[in-house]
C-alpha positions as CSV (number, residue, x, y, z in Angstrom):
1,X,-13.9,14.4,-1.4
2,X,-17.9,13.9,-1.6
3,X,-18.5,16.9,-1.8
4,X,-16.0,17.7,-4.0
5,X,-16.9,15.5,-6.3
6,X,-20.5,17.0,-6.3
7,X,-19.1,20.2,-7.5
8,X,-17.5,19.6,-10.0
9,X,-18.3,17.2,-13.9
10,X,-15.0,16.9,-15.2
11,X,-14.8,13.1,-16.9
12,X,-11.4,12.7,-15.8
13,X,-10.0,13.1,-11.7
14,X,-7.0,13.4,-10.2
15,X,-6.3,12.1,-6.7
16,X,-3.0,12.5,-4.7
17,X,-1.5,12.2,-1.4
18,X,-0.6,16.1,-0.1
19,X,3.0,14.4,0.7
20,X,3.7,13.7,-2.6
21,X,6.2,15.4,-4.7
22,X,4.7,15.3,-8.6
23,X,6.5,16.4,-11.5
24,X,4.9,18.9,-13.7
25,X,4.1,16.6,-16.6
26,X,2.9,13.8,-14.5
27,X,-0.9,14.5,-15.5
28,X,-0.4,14.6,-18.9
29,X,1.7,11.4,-19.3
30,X,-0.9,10.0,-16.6
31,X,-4.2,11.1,-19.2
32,X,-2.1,9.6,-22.5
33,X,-2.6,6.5,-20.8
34,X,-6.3,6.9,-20.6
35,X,-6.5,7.0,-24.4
36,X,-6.9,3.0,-24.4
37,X,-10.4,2.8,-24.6
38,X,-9.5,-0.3,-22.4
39,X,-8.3,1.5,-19.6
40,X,-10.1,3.4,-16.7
41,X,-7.2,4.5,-14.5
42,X,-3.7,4.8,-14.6
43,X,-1.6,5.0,-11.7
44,X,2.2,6.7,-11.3
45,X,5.1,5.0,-9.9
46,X,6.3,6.0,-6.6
47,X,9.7,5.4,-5.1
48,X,10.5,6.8,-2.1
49,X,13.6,9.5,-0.7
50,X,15.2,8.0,1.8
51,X,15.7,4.6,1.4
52,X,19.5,5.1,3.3
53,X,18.2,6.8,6.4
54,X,17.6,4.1,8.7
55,X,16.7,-0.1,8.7
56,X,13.2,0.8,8.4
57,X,13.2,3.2,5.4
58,X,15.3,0.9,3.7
59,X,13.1,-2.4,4.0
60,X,10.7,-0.3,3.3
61,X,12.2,0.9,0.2
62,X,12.7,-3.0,-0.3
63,X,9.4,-3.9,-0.1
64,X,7.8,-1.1,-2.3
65,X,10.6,-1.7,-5.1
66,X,8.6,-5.4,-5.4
67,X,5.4,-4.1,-5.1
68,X,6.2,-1.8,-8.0
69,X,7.7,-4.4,-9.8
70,X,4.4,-7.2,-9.1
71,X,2.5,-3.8,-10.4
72,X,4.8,-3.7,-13.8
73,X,3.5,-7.4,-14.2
74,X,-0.1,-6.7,-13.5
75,X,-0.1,-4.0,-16.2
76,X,1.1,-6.7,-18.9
77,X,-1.7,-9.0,-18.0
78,X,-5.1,-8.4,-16.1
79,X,-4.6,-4.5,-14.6
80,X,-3.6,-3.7,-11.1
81,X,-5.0,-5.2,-7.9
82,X,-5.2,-1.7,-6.9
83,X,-2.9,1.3,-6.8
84,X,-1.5,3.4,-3.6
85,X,-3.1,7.2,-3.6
86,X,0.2,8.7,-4.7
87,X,-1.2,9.8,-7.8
88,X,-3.7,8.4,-10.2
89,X,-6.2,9.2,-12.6
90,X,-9.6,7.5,-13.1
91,X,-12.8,8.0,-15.3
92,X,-15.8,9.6,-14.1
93,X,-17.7,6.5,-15.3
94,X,-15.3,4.0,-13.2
95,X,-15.5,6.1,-10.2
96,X,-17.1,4.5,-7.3
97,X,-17.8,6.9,-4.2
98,X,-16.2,4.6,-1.1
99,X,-18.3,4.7,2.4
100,X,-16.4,6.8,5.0
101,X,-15.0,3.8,6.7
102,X,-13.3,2.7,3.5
103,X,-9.9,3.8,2.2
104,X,-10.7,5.4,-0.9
105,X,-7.6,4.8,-3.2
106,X,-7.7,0.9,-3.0
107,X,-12.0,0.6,-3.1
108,X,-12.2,3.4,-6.5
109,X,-9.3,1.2,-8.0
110,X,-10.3,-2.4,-7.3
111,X,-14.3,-1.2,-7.6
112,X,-12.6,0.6,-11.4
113,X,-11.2,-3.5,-12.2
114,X,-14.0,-4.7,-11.9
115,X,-16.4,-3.2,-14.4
116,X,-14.0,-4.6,-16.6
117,X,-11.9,-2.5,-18.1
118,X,-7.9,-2.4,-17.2
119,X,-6.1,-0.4,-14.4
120,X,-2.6,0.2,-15.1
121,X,0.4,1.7,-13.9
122,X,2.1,4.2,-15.8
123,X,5.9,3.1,-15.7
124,X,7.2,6.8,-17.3
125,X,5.1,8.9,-14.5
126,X,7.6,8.4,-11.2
127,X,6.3,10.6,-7.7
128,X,8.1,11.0,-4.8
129,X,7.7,10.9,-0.9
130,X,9.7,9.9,2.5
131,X,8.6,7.2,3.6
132,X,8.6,6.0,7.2
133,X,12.0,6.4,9.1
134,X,11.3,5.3,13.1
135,X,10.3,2.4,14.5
136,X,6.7,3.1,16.4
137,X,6.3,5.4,13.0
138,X,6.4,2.1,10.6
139,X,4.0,-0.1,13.3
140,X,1.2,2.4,13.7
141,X,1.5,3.0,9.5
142,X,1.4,-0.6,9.3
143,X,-2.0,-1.0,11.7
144,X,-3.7,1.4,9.7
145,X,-3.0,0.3,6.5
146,X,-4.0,-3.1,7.3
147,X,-7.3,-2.3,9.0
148,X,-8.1,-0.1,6.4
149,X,-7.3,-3.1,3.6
150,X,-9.4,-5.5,5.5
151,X,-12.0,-3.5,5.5
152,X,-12.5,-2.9,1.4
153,X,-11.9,-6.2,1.3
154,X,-14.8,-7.4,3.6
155,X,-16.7,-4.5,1.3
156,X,-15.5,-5.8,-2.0
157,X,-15.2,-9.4,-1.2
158,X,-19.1,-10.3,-2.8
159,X,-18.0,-8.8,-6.1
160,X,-14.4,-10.2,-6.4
161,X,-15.6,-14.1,-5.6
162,X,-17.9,-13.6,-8.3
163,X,-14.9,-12.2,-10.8
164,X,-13.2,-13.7,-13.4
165,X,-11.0,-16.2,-12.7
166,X,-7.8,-14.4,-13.8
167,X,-8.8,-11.3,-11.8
168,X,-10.2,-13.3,-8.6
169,X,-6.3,-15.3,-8.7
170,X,-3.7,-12.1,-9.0
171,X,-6.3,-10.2,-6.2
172,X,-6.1,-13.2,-4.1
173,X,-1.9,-13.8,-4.3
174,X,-1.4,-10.1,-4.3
175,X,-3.4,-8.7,-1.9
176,X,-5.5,-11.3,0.3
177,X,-2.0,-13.5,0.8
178,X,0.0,-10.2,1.3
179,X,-2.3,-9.5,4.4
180,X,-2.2,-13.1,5.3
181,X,1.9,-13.1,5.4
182,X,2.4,-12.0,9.3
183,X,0.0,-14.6,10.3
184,X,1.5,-17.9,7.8
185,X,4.7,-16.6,8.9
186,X,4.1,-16.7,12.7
187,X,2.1,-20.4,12.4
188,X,5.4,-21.5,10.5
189,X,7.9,-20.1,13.3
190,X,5.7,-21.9,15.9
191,X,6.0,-25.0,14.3
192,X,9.9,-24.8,13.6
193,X,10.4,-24.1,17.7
194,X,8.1,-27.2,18.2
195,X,9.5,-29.1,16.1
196,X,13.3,-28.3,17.7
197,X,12.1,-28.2,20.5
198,X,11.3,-32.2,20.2
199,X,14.1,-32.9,18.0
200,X,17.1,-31.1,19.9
201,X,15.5,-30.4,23.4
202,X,14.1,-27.2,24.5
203,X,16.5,-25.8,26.1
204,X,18.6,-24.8,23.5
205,X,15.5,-23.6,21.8
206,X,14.8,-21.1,24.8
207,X,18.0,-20.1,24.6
208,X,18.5,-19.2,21.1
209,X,15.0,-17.5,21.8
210,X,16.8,-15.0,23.9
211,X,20.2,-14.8,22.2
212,X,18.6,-14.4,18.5
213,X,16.4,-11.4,19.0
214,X,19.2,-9.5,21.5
215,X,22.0,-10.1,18.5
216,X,19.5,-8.5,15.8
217,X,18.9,-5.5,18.2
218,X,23.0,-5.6,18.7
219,X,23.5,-5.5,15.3
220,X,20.7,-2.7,14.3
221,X,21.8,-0.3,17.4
222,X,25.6,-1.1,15.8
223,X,24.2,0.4,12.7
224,X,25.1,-3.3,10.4
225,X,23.1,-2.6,7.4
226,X,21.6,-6.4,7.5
227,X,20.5,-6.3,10.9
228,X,18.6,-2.7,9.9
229,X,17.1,-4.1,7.2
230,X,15.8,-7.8,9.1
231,X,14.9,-5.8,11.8
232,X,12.7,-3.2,10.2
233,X,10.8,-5.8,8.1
234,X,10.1,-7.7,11.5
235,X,8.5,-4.2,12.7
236,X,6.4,-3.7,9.3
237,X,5.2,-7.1,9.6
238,X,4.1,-6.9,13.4
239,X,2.2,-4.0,12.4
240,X,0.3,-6.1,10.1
241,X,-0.7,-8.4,12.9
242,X,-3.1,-5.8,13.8
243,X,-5.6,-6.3,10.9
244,X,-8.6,-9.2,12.4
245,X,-9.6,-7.0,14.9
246,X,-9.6,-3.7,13.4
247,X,-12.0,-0.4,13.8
248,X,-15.2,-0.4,11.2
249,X,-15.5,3.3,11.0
250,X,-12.5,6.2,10.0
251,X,-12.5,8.3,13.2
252,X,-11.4,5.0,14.9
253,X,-8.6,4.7,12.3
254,X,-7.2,8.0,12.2
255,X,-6.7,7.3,16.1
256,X,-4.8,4.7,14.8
257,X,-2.1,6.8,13.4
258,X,-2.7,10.7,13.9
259,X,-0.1,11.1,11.3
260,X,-1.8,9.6,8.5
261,X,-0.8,10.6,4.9
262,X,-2.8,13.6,3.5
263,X,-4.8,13.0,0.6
264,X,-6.2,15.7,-2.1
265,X,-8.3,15.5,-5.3
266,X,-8.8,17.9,-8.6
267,X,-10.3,17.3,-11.5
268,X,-8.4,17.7,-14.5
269,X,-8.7,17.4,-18.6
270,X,-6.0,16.0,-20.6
271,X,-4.0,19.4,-20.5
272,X,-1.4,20.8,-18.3
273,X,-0.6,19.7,-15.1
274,X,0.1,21.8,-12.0
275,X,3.3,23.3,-10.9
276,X,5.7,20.2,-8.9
277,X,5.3,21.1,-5.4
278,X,5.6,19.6,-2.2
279,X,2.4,19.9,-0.3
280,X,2.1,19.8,3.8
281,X,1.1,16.7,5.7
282,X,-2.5,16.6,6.8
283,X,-4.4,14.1,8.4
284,X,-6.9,12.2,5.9
């Protein structure tokens, strides 16, 4: 994308994921949004296709419809703590060129907040793509997502703590506690067994230790639409366990996940946008 960039002097770009579905109006609507002379980039909404297909789809159709909705909220307020590479549109002048180990959508954005102007997500611009269906599919998206995030963050963290205040809070409760969650939620599990465990005794403790987890499985392979959906959170959020120790460099974490989202970029004025297409997967 480097040397993309190089080529080209268009003040506006374009990036998206090649798995994306885009509607043919999408950059338009997306540029309107750039007319604030407050605002840098805009990002679209993405939902995804098949919420219905299995547990893991659907939590994490779940999870995305708050995320969206946390984003709705940012856009009302300080701008967005970063936006996914579905599709979004950013200012030459914002633009800052990640290193190759970094995950460019959530460095340009976060790196775009913090020359202060606003980063907002466009609520009339919706894209589309499947999201992750199978088990091992959702873990190994979830350890590269989360090594990639820790990564910007150890990049980005000397500007943020130096942010304002209302910026450094929302990226800290949004994003730094979001990354956090697998790790608060395991300490507090350990100390609710403990804490049985001396209350009640520990052997029933062991034993609903056993029974628990087998009933979940039950119910998931039994196809209960509860049990799906507890089931494939508990999968996204062991994936996220992954992030302390994760690779520093991008060969590393496309190893990871060899199945990574593609990723494209154009430049574009505030004219037509291409044809809607869906676009082939490709590794980043």
């Amino acid at each position: 994308m480097k040397e993309l960039l190089a080529g080209i002097d268009a003040e506006v770009l374009a990036f998206t994921d090649a798995n994306v579905q885009v509607p043919p109006d999408s950059l338009t609507k997306l540029a309107a949004a750039l007319q604030d002379p407050d605002v840098c980039c805009a990002s679209a909404r993405l939902t995804y296709s098949n919420a219905a297909e299995t547990g893991v789809s659907a939590s994490g159709t779940l999870y995305w419809n708050l995320e969206e909705f946390i984003k709705s909220l940012e856009t009302q307020t300080v701008g967005l703590m970063g936006v996914d590479g579905a599709l979004f549109l950013i200012e030459r002048s914002a633009y800052s060129p990640p290193s190759d180990e970094l995950i460019d959508d959530l460095y340009v954005s976060v790196s775009a907040l913090l020359t202060g102007k606003r980063v907002v997500s466009a609520q009339s611009v919706t894209v589309e793509e499947r999201g992750a269906s199978l088990w091992h599919e959702e873990f190994h998206r979830k350890v590269r997502i989360s090594c990639q995030a820790i990564n910007v963050h150890r990049a980005l963290w000397p500007r943020l703590r130096r942010a304002p205040p209302a910026i450094l809070y929302c990226y800290m409760s949004h994003r730094f506690l979001k990354w956090m969650t697998p790790f608060s939620l395991s300490l507090t599990a350990a100390a609710l067994l403990v804490g049985l465990g001396l209350t009640i005794g520990w052997l029933p403790v062991l034993l609903a230790m056993v029974i628990l987890p087998a009933l979940l499985a039950l119910g998931a392979w039994i196809n209960l639409p509860m049990f799906r959906l507890v089931l494939g959170a508990l999968v996204s959020l062991s994936g996220s366990l992954g992030n302390p120790g994760c690779p520093a460099n991008r060969a590393d974490l496309r190893h990871l996940d060899s199945r990574c989202d593609g990723a494209g970029l154009a430049s574009t004025p505030a004219g037509p946008s291409p044809r809607s297409r869906r676009l082939p997967r490709a590794d980043r």
